[in-house]
KEKOL-118842 format. One record per atom (N, C-alpha, C, O, CB): x, y negated, z negated; residue in one letter; atom name. Coordinates in nm, 4 decimals. Glycine has a CB too. Layout:
> X, Y, Z, a, CA
...
***
This chain:
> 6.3177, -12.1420, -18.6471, x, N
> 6.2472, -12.1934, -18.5319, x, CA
> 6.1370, -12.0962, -18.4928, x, C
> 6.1407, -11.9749, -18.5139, x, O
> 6.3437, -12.2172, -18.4147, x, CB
> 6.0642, -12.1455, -18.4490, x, N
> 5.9175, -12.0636, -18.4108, x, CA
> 5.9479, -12.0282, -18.2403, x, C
> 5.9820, -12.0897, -18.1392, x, O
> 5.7443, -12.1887, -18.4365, x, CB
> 5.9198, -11.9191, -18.2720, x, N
> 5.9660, -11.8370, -18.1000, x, CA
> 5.7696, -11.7714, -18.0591, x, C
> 5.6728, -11.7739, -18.1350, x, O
> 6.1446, -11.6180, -18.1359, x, CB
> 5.7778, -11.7226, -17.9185, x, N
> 5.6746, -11.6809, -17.9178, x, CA
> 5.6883, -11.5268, -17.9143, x, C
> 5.7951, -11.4891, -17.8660, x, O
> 5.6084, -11.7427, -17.8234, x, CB
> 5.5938, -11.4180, -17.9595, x, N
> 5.5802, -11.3301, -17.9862, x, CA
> 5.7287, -11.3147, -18.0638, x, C
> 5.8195, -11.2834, -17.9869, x, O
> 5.5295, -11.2592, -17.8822, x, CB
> 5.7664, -11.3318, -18.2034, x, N
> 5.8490, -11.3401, -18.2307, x, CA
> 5.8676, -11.1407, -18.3197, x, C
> 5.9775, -11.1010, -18.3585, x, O
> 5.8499, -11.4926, -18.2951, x, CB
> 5.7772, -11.0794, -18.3278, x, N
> 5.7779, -10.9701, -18.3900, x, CA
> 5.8470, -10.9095, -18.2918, x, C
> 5.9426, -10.8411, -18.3286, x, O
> 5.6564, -10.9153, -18.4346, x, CB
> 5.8220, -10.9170, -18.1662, x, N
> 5.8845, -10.8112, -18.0565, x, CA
> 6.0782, -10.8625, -17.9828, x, C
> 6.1544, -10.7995, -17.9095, x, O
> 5.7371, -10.8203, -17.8960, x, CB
> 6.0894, -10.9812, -18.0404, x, N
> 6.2256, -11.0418, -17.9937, x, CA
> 6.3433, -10.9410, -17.9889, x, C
> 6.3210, -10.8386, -18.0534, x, O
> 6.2684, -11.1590, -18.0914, x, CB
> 6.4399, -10.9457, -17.9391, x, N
> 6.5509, -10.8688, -17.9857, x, CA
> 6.6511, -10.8736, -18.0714, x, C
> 6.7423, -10.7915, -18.0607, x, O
> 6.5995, -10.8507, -17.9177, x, CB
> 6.6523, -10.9611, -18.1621, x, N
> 6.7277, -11.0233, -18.2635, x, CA
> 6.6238, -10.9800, -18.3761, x, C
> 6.6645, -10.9694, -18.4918, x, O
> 6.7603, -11.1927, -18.2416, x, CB
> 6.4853, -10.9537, -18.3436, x, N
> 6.4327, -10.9471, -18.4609, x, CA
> 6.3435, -10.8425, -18.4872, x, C
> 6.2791, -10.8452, -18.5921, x, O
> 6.3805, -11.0529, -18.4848, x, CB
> 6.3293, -10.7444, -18.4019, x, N
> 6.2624, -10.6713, -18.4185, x, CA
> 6.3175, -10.5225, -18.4912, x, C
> 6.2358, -10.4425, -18.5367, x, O
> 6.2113, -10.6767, -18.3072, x, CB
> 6.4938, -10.4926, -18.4962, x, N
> 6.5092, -10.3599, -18.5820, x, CA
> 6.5581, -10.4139, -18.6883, x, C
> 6.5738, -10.3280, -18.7750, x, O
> 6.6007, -10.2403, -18.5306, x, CB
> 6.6016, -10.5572, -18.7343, x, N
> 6.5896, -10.5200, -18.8647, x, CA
> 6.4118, -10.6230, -18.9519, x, C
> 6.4149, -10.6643, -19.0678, x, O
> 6.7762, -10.5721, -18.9374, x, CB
> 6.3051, -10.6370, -18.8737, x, N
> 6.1807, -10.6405, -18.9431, x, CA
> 6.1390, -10.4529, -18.9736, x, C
> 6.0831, -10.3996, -19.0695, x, O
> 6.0561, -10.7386, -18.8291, x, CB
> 6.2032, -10.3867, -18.8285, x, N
> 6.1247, -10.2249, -18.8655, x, CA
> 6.2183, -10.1577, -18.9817, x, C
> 6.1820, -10.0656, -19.0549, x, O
> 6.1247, -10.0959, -18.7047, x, CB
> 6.3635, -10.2311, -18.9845, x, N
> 6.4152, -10.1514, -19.0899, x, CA
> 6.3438, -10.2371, -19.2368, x, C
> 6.3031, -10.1622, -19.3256, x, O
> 6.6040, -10.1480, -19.0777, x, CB
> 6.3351, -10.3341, -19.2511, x, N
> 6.2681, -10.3937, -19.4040, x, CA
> 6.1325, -10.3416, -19.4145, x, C
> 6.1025, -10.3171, -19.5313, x, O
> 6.2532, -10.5723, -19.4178, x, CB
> 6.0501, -10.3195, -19.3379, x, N
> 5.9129, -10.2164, -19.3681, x, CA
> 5.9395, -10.1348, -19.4174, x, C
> 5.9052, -10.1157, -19.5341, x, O
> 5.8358, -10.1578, -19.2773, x, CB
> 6.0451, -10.0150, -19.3178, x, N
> 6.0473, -9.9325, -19.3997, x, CA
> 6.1017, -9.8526, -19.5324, x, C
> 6.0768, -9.7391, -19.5733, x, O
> 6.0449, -9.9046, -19.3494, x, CB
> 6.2035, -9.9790, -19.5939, x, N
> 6.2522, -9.9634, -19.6948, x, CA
> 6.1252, -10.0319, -19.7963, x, C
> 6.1216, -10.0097, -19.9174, x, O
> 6.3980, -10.0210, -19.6893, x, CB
> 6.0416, -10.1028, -19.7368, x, N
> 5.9559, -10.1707, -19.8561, x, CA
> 5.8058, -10.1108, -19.8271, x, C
> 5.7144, -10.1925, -19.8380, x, O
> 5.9582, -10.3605, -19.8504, x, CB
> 5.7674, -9.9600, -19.7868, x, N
> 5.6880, -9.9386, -19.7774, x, CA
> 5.6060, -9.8528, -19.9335, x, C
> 5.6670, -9.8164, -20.0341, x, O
> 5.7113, -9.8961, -19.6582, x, CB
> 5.5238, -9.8458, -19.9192, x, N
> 5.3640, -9.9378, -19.8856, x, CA
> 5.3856, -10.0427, -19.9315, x, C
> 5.4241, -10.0774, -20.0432, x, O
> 5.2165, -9.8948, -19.9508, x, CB
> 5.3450, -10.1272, -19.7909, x, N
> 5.3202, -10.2857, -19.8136, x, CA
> 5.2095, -10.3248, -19.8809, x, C
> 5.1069, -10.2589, -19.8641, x, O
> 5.3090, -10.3595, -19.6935, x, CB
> 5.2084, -10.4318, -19.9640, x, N
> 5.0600, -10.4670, -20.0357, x, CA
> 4.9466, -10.5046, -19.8913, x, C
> 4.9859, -10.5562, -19.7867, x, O
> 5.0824, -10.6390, -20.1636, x, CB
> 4.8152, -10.4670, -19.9178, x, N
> 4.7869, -10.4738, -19.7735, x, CA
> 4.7739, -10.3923, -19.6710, x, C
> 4.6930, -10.4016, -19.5786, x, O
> 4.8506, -10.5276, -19.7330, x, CB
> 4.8682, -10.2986, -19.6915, x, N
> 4.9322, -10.2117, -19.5711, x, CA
> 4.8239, -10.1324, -19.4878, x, C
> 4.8376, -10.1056, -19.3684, x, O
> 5.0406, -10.0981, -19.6323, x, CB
> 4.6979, -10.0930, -19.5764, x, N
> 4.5823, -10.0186, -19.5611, x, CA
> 4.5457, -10.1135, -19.4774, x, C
> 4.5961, -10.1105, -19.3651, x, O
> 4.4916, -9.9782, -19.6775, x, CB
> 4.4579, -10.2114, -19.5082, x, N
> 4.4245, -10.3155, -19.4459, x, CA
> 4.4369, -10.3899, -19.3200, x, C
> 4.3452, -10.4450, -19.2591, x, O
> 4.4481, -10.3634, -19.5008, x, CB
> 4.5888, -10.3843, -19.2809, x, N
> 4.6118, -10.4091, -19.2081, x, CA
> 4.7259, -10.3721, -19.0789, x, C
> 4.7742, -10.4221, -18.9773, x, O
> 4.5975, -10.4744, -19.2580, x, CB
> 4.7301, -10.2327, -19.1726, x, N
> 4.7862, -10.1542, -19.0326, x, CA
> 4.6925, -10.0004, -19.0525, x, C
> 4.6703, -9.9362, -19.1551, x, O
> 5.0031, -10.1229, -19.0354, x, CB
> 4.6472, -9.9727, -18.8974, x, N
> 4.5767, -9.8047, -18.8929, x, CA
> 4.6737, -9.7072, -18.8517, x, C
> 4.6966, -9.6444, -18.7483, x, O
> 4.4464, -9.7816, -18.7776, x, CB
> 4.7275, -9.7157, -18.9768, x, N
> 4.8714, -9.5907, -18.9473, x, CA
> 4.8496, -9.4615, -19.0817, x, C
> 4.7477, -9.4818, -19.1477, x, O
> 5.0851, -9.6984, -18.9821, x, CB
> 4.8967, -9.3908, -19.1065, x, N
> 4.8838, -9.3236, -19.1579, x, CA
> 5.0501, -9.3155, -19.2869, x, C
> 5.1646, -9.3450, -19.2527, x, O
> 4.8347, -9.2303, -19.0516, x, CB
> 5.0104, -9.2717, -19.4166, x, N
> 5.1667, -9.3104, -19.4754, x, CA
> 5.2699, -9.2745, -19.3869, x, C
> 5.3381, -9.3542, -19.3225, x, O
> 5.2074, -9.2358, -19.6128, x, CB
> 5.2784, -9.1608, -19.3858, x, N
> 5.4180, -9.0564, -19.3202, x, CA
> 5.4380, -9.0570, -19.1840, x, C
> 5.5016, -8.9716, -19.1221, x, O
> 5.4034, -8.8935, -19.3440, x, CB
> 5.3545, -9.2051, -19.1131, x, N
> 5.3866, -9.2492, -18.9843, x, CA
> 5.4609, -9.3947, -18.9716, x, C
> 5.4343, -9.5053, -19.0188, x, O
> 5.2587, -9.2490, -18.9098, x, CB
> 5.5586, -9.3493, -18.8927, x, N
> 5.7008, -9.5252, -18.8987, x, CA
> 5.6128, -9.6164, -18.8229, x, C
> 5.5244, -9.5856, -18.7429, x, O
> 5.9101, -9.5161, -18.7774, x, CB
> 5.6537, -9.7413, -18.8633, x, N
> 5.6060, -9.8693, -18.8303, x, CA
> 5.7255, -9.9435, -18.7835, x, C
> 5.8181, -9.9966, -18.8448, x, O
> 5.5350, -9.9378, -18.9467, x, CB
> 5.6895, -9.9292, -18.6230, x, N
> 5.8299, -9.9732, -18.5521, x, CA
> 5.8081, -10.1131, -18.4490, x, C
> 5.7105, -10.1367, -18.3778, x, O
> 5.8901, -9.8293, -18.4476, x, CB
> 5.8749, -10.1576, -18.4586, x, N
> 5.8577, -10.2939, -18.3947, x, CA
> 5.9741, -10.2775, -18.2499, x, C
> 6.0942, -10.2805, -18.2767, x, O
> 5.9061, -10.4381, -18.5275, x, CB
> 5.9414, -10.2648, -18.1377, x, N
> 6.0598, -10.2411, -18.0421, x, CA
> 6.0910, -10.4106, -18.0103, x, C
> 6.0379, -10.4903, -18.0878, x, O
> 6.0115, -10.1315, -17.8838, x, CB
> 6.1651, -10.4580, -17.9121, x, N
> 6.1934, -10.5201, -17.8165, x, CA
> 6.1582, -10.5387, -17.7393, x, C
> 6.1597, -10.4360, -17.6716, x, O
> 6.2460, -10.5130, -17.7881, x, CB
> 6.1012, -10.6468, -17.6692, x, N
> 6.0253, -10.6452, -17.5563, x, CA
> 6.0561, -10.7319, -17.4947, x, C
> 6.0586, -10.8463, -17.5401, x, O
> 5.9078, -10.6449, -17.5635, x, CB
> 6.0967, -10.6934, -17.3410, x, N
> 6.2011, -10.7047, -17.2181, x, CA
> 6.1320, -10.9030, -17.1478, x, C
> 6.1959, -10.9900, -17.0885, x, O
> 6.1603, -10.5118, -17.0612, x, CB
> 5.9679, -10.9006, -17.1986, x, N
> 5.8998, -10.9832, -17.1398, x, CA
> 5.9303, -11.1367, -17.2775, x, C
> 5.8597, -11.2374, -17.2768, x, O
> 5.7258, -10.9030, -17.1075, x, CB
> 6.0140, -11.1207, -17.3505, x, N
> 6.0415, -11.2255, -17.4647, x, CA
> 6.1021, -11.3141, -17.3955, x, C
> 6.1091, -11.4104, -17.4719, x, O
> 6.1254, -11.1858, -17.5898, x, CB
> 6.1616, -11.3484, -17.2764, x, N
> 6.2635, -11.4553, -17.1949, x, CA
> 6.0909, -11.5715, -17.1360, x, C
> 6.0502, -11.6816, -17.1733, x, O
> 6.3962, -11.3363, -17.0040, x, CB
> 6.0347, -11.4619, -17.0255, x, N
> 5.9299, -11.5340, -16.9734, x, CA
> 5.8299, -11.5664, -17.0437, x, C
> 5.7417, -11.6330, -16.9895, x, O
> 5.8850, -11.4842, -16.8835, x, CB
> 5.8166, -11.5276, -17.1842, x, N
> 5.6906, -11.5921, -17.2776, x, CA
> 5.7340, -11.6858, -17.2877, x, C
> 5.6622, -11.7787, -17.2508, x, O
> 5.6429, -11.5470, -17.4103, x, CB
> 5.8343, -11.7118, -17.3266, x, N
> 5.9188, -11.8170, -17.3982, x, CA
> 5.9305, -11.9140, -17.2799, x, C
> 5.9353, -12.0351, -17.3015, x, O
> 6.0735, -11.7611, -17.4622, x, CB
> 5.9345, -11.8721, -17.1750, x, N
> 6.0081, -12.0185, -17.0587, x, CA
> 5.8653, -12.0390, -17.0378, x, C
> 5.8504, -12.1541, -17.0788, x, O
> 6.1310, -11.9848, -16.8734, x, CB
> 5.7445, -11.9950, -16.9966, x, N
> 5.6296, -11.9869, -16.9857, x, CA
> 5.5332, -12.1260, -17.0845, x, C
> 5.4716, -12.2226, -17.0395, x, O
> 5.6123, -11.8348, -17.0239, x, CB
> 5.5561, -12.0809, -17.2337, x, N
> 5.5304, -12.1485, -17.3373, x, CA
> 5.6521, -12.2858, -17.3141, x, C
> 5.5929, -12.3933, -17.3235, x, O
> 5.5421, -12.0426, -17.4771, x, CB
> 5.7690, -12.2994, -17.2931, x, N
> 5.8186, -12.4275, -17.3029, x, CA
> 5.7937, -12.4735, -17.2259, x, C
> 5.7958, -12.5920, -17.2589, x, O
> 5.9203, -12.4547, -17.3182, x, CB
> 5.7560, -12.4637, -17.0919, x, N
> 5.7241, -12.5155, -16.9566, x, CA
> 5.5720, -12.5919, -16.9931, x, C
> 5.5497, -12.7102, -16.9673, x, O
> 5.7170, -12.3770, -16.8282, x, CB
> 5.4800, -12.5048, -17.0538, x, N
> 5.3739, -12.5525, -17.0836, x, CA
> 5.3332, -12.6732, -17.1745, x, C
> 5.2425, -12.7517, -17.1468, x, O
> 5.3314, -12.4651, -17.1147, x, CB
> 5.4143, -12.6784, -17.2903, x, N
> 5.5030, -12.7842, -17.3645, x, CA
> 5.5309, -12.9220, -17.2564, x, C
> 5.4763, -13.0323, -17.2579, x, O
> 5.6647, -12.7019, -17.4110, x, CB
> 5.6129, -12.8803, -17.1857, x, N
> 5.6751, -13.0176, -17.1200, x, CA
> 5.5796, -13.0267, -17.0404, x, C
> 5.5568, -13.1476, -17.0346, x, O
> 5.8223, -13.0252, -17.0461, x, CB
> 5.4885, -12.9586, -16.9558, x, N
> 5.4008, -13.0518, -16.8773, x, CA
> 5.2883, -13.1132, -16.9521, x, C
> 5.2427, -13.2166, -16.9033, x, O
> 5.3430, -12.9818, -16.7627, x, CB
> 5.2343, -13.0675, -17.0638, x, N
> 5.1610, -13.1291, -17.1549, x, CA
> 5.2008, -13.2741, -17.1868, x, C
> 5.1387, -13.3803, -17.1832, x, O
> 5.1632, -13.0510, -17.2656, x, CB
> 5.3274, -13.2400, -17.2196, x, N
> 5.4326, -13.3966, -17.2556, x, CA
> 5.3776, -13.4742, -17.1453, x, C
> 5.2711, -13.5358, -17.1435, x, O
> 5.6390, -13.3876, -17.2380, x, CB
> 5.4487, -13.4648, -17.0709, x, N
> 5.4549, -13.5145, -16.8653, x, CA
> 5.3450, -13.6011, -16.8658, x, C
> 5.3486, -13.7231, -16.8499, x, O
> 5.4139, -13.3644, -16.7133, x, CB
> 5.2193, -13.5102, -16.8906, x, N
> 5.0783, -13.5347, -16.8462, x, CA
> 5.0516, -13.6420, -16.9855, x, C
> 4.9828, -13.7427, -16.9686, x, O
> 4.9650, -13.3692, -16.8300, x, CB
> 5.0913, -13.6216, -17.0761, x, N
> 5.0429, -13.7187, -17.2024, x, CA
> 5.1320, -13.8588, -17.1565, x, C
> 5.0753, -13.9657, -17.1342, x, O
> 5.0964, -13.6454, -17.3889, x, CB
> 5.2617, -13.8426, -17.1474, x, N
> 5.3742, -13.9752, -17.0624, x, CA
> 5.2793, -14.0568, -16.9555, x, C
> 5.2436, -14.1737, -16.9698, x, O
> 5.5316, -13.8894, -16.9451, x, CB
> 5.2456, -13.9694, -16.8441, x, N
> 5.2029, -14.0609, -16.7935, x, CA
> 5.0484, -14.1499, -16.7791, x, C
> 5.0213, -14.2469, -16.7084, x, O
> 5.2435, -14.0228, -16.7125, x, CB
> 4.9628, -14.0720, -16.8778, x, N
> 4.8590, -14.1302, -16.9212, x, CA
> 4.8897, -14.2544, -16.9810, x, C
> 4.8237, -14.3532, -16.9490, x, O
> 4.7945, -14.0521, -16.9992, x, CB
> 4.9754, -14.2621, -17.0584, x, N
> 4.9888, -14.4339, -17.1604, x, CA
> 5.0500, -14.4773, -17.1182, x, C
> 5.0833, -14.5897, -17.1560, x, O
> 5.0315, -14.4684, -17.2991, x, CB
***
């Protein structure tokens, strides 16, 4: 299922930082991260993942709402 900001979730964010860093250098990795090798690439948790999420579904259903009662 598609979550919002799903890199920072708490279910998903120590083991994405533990698979980086067992699969580092990523193809890419230059490219698209400005880190340096012998610096960790850590993904924390972030406390604000409840209200993105109710935020984004709320926005969802009034979209619905507003499309319902147009037709």
């Amino acid at each position: 299922m598609w979550t919002v900001d799903r890199l920072r979730h708490p279910d998903t964010a120590a083991p994405l930082t533990q698979f980086i860093a067992s699969n580092r250098p990523l193809p890419f990795e230059k490219e698209a991260f400005r880190v340096d090798p012998d610096v960790t690439i850590a993904f924390t948790a972030d406390g604000l993942w409840p209200a993105i999420t109710t935020a984004a579904l709320y926005g969802v259903w009034a979209v619905w709402v507003k499309l319902k009662v147009e037709s």
